[in-house]
C-alpha positions in Angstrom: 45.5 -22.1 -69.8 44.1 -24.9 -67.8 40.7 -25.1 -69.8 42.4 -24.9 -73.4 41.4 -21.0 -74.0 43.0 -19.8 -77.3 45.7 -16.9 -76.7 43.3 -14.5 -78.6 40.8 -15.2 -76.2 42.4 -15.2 -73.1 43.9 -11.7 -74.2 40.7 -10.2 -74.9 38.9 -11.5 -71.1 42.4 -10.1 -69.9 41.9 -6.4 -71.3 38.1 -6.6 -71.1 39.0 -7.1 -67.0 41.3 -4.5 -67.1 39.1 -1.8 -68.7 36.0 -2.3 -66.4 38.3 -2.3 -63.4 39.8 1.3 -65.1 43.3 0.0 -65.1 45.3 1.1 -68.2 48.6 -1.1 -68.4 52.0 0.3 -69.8 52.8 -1.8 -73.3 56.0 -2.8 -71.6 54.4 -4.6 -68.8 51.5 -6.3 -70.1 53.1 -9.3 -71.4 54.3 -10.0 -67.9 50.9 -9.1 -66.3 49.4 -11.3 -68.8 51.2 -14.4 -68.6 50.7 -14.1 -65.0 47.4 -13.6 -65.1 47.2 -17.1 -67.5 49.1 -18.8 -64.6 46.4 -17.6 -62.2 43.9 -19.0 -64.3 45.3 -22.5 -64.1 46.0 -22.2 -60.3 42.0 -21.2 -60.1 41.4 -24.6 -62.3 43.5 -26.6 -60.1 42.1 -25.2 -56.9 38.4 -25.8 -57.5 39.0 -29.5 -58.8 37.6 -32.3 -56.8 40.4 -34.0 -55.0 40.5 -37.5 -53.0 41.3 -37.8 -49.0 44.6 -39.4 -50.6 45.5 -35.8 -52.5 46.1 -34.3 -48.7 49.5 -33.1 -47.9 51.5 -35.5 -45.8 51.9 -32.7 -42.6 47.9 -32.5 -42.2 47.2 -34.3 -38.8 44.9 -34.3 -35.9 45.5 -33.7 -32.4 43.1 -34.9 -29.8 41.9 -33.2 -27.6 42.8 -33.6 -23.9 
């Protein structure tokens, strides 16, 4: 939980989400759903940081053009 969100907390945005989207979750599957939802959060966190010129993947190039 990239911005330090207490379990209790990210459980209760989780179902809150679920519920206004009508989406009622089996009990077996919702720990799964859940931690994957977690990850996403992170991978939102990550995305939307600034980054440096120098954070750029090593395959990014320019071609000129002829």
């Amino acid at each position: 939980m990239s911005d330090a969100m207490s379990q209790a907390a990210l459980e209760a945005e989780f179902d809150t989400l679920m519920a206004r989207a009508g989406i009622a979750l089996p009990q077996a599957t919702r720990a799964g759903i859940l931690a994957a939802y977690a990850d996403l959060r992170g991978q939102l966190a990550l995305l939307h940081a600034p980054l440096m010129h120098t954070a750029e993947p090593a395959h990014v190039f320019r071609v000129a053009a002829r």
